[in-house]
N, C-alpha and C positions, 0 to 999 in steps of 0.2 A: 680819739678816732680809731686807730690802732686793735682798743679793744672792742668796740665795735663792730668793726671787721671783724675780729674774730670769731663773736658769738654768735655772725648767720653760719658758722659752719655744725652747729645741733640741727637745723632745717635743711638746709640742702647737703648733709651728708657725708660730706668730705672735710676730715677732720684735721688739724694740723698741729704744730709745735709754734709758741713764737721764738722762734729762735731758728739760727740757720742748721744746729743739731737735727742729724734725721736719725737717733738710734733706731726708731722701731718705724721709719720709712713713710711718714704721715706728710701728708701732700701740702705743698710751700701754701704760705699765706694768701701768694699771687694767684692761686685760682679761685680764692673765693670772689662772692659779687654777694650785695645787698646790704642793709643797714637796717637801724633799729630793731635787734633782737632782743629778746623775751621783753616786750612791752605787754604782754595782756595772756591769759589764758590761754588763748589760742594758740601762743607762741613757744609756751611748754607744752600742751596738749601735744603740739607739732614734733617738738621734739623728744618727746618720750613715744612716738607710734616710727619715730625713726631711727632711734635707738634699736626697737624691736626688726624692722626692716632690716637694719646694719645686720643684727646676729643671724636673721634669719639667710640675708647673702651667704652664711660663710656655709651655713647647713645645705642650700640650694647649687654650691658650684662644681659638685659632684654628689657621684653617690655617694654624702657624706656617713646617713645615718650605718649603708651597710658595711663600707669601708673602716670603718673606726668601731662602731659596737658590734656587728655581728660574726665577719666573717674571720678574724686572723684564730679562730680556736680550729676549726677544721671541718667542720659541722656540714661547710654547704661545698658542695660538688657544680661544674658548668657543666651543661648538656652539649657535646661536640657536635650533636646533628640539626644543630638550632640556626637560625641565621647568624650569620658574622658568628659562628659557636665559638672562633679562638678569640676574638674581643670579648669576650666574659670569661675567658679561661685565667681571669686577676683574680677570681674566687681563691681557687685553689691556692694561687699566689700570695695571697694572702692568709690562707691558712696555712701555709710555711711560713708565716714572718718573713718574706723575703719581701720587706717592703720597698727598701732601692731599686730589684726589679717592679717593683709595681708601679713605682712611682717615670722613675728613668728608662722603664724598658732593659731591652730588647719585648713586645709583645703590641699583637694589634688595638689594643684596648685604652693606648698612652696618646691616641689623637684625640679620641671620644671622650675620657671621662678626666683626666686631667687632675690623674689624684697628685701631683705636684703643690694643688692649689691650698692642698690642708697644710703646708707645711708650712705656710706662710701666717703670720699669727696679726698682720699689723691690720685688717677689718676688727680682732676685736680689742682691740687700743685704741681704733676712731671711735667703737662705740664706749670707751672705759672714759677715756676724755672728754666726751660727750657729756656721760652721767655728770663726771665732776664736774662740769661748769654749769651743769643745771642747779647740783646740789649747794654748791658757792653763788649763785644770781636769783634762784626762783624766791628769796625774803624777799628782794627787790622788786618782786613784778607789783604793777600795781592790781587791787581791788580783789588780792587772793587772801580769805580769811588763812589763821593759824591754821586748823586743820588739815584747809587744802594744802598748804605748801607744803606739810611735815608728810601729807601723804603723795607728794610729788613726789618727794625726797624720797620719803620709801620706795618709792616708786623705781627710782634713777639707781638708788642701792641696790633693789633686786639686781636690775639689767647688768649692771658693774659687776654682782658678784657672780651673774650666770656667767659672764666670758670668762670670768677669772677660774668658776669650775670648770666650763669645758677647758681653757689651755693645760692647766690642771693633769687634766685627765690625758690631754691629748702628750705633753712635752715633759712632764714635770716641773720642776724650779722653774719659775718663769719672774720677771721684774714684774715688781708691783708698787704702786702708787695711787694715790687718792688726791690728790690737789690740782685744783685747775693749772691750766696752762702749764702745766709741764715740761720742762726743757732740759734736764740733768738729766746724762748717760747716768741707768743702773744697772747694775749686775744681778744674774737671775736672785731668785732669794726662795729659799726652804720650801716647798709645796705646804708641807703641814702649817708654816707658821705664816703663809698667805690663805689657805681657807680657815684659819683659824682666829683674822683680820678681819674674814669676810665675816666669819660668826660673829662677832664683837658689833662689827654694822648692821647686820641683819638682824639681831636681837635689839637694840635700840631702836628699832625703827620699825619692827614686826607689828608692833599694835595701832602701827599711824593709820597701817593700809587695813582699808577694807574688807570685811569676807566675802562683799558680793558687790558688784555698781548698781543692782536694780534692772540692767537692762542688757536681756539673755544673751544679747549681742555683744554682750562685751565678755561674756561669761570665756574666762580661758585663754582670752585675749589680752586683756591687761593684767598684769600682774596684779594676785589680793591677796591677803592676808595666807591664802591654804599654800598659793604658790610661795612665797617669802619661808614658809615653813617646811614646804616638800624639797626646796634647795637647801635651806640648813637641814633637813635629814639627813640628804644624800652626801653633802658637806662633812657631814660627822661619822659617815659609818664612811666614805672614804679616808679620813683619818683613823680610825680603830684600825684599818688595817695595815698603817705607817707607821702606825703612833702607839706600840704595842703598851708602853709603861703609860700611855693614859685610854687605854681603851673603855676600861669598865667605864671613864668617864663619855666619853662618845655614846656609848650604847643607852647612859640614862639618859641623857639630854636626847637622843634618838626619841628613846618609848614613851620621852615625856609628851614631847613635839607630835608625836603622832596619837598620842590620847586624847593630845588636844585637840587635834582638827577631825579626830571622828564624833567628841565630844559636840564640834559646834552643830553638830547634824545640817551642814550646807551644804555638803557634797553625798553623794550617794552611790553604788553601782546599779548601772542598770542592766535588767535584765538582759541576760545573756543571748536572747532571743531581737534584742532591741541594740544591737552591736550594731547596724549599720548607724542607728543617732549618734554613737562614741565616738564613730572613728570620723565620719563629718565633720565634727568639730561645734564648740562650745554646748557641750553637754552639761549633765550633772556630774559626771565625771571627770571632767577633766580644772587641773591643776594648773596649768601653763599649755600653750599647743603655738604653732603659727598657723593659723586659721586659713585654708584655702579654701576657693570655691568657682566650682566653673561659674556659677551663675553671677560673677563679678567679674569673668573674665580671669583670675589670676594666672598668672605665668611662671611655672614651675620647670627649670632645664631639664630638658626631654628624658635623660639617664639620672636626676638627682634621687627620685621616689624608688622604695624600696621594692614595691608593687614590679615595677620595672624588671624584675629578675625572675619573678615567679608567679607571672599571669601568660596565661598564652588565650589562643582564640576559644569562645565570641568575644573574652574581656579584651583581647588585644585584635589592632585587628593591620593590617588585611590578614586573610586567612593563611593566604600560600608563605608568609612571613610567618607565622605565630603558629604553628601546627603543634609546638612544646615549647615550653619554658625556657629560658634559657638558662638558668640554674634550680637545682631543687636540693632541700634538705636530706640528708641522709639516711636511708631508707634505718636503719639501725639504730640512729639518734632517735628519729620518730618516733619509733619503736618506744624508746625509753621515757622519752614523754606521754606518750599515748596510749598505754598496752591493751586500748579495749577494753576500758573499765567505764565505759558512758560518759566518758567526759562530751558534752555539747561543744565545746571547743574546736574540737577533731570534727566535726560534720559542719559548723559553722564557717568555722575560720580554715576549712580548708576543703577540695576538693575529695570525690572516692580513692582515690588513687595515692592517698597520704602515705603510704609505703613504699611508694614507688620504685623511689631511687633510678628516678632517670627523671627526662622532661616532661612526662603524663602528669608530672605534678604540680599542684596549684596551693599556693597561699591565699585565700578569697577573704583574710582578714583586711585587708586595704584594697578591696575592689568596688567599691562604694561612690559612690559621684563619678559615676562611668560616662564617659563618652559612646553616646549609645548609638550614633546614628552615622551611617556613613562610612567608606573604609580610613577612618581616621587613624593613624599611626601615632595614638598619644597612650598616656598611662590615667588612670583614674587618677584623680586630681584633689584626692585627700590631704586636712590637717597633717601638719608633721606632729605629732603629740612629743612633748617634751617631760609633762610630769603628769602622771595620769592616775587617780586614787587608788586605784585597787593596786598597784606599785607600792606606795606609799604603805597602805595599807599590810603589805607583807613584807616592808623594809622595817617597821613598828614590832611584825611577831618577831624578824630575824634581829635584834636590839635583844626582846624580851628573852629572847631562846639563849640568846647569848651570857647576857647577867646570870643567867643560871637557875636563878629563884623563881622564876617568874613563868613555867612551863605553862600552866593552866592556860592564862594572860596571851600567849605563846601561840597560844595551838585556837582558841578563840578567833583571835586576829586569822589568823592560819584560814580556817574554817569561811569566814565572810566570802573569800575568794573561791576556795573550793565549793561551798552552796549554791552560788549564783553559777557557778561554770554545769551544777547537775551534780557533783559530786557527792559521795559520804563524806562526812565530817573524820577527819583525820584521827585514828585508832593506835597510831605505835608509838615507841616511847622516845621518850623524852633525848635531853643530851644529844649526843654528836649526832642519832637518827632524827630528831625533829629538827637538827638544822639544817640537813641535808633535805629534806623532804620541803623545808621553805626555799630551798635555794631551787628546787626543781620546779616549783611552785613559780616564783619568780622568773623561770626560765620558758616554761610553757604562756604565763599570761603576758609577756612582754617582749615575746618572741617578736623578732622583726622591728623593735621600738629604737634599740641601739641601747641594750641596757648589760647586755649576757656578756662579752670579753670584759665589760670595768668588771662586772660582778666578779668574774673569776680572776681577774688579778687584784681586785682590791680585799679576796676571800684568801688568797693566794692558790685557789683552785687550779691557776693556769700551772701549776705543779705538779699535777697530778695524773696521768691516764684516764683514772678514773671519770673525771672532768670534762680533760679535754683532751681532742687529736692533735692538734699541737702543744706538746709540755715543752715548757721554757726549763731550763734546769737553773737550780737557786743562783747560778754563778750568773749566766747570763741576765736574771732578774734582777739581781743586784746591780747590774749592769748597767740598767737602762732599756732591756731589751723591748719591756712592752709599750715603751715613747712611740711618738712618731718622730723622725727628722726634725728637725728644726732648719729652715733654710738659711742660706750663708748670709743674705741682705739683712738679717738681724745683727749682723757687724759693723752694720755700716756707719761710724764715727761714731760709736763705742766701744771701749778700749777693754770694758770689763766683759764682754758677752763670750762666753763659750758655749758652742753650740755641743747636742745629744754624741759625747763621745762613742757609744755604741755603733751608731752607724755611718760617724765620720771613720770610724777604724772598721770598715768595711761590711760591719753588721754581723760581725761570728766574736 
């Protein structure tokens, strides 16, 4: 009976330990309710679309995507003449790395967006636990051929291995385990040799899943086949950059990985003209996404969408609120993205005034599924996209540019993105220029996705000037400097947890 209990916690969400151990803070036995789990299809169906809800809270409880990928290089500037203008003055704040003020204050912006909440890592341990008791019960259910259950499984490994890259990326060394019902305090363990845990899983289990479910509704939505592969990408070219004595092996298993899924021709880019289908959600393009839509109602916290920083009116409204942005990209940066070479990018995905450098300026790449009627005070109510092809697509030439051999192969890949954007197909040479030119590549087409600060610290770009407005210097990188916090309740009756010493010793 016991375990019973504990397997309605995949359905309703709240996941727990059996045991009175709360290392990683997972909520007592005593509040679950219900009985008979996973008896039928239905009942993993359930808990594999709650899994994905779990990771999707952690992305929705602030601004998570711009807070974490976009803002700490230095890129984006707050508009001070903007409503509440000093509640988004944590841009800047963040592009000083001074995340303790970001997080703790002193500033007006510590009521509203509650960047406190990333630091907290146990939402994805409910959903890690989760997986694991799917993937230990789901042979049990009844009337699921082999198939289906191996591509539950796959299914449950993706989810496990997604939270395990985002903490990854967000804390570094974080505890890692795979076994249902879990109750041994562990201590963090090597970044490299937990996504390299996750490769082990994800490659066993890669061909269960799906490349497609048949039904476009699900396209993006449920983990298949291109997603399970677009995470072991990201997976391996984050180790190349940790992992220098096996890098060359990252980069092949990279270019392979990504030969393969343009090989399966399921995915496609669509034209650049047809951007507002991508960014709604379940395209042909898309990889992984958490799929929103006004016209289902969903509910997205008013500050978490990216949109939210750089739409002003008619996309926001009332007017006498929204007259500028409340932060814009730096007229300079822009500059170096866009120099007025015909990219459709720059007229699509952004308003005239892309040079701005003040609040006149618009990102009109996530202004899609508008709330059109009304002086309604919301944000367009777009996909979060998580892994999106034409990414994938240029994380394959950036593998290939890398191995050395493979320039042609390189600039090809390279080229796919640059066509569809309008572009000429890519003309300079090869070596440290065509890697630089995919990384800028990568930065223009993924701008605003949460992809540009991993990129440059997992390149070690965050080194450089060149790069970025905030340069971390090697000592501090070594450090830990580009982590987030980790909060102190991950001590709670584990004796082994040491939390981000950089910014318990005060973040210098």
């Amino acid at each position: 009976m016991k375990k019973i209990v504990i397997y309605i916690l995949a359905i309703v969400g709240t996941l727990t330990l059996p045991s009175c151990k709360k290392f990683l803070n997972i909520q007592p036995i005593d509040k679950l309710t219900g009985n008979n789990f996973f008896q039928s299809e239905d009942d993993v169906l359930a808990s594999i679309y709650d899994m994905s809800r779990g990771v999707f809270a952690k992305v929705n409880e602030t601004q998570f995507i711009g807070a974490t990928g976009e803002y700490r290089s230095g890129e984006v500037m707050h508009e001070a003449q903007s409503d509440l203008g000093t509640a988004r003055e944590y841009v800047e704040v963040l592009g000083r790395n001074d995340l303790l003020r970001t997080i703790y204050g002193p500033g007006d912006w510590t009521g509203i967006y509650h960047f406190e909440r990333i630091t907290y890592w146990t939402g994805y341990y409910q959903v890690i636990q989760s997986a694991n008791i799917l993937i230990a019960k789901v042979d049990g259910v009844p009337g699921l051929t082999d198939a289906k259950k191996k591509q539950y499984k796959a299914e449950a490994v993706f989810i496990r291995s997604l939270c395990y890259f985002f903490m990854v990326r967000l804390y570094g060394d974080v505890p890692y385990y795979t076994d249902a019902f879990h109750s041994t305090p562990l201590p963090r363990e090597n970044m490299v040799k937990v996504l390299n845990n996750c490769l082990v899983d994800l490659a066993a289990s890669k061909n269960d899943a799906p490349w497609s479910f048949g039904d476009p509704a699900l396209r993006g939505v449920r983990a298949n086949r291109g997603s399970i592969i677009a995470l072991m990408m990201n997976m391996n070219m984050w180790n190349a950059g940790f992992d220098k004595t096996n890098a060359t092996k990252y980069y092949s298993a990279t270019a392979d990985l990504g030969k393969e899924l343009v090989a399966s021709n399921v995915f496609r880019l669509l034209p650049i003209e047809e951007w507002a289908t991508v960014i709604k959600g379940r395209s042909e393009e898309s990889l992984f996404e958490f799929y929103r839509s006004v016209n289902y109602g969903d509910q997205n916290l008013n500050v978490a969408p990216i949109s939210d920083m750089f739409l002003h009116y008619p996309y926001k409204r009332p007017e006498y609120t929204h007259r500028v942005s409340f932060a814009y990209f730096r007229g300079e940066y822009m500059q170096k993205l866009y120099p007025g070479n015909g990219d459709k990018r720059a007229t699509i995905w952004f308003n005239e005034d892309i040079y701005a450098d003040n609040g006149k300026f618009m990102m009109l790449k996530f202004a899609q599924n508008n709330f059109s009627t009304g002086e309604e005070d919301n944000n367009p109510d777009n996909t979060f996209m998580i892994f999106r092809y034409a990414g994938e697509i240029l994380l394959t030439a950036e593998a290939l540019a890398e191995l050395g051999n493979s320039d042609d192969e390189a600039i090809a890949m390279l080229n796919k993105v640059r066509l569809r954007a309008g572009l000429d197909g890519y003309t300079g040479g090869g070596g440290q220029d065509l890697k630089d030119a995919i990384f800028l590549e990568r930065s223009r087409e993924l701008m605003g996705e949460g992809h540009q600060y991993f990129d440059l610290v997992r390149t070690k770009r965050i080194l450089s000037s060149e790069w970025s407005y905030n340069v971390l210097t090697l000592d501090k990188f070594n450090r830990g400097a580009w982590t987030w916090p980790i909060d102190g309740s991950a001590r709670d009756n584990n004796p082994y947890m040491v939390l981000n010493t950089y910014w318990t010793n005060g973040g210098n």
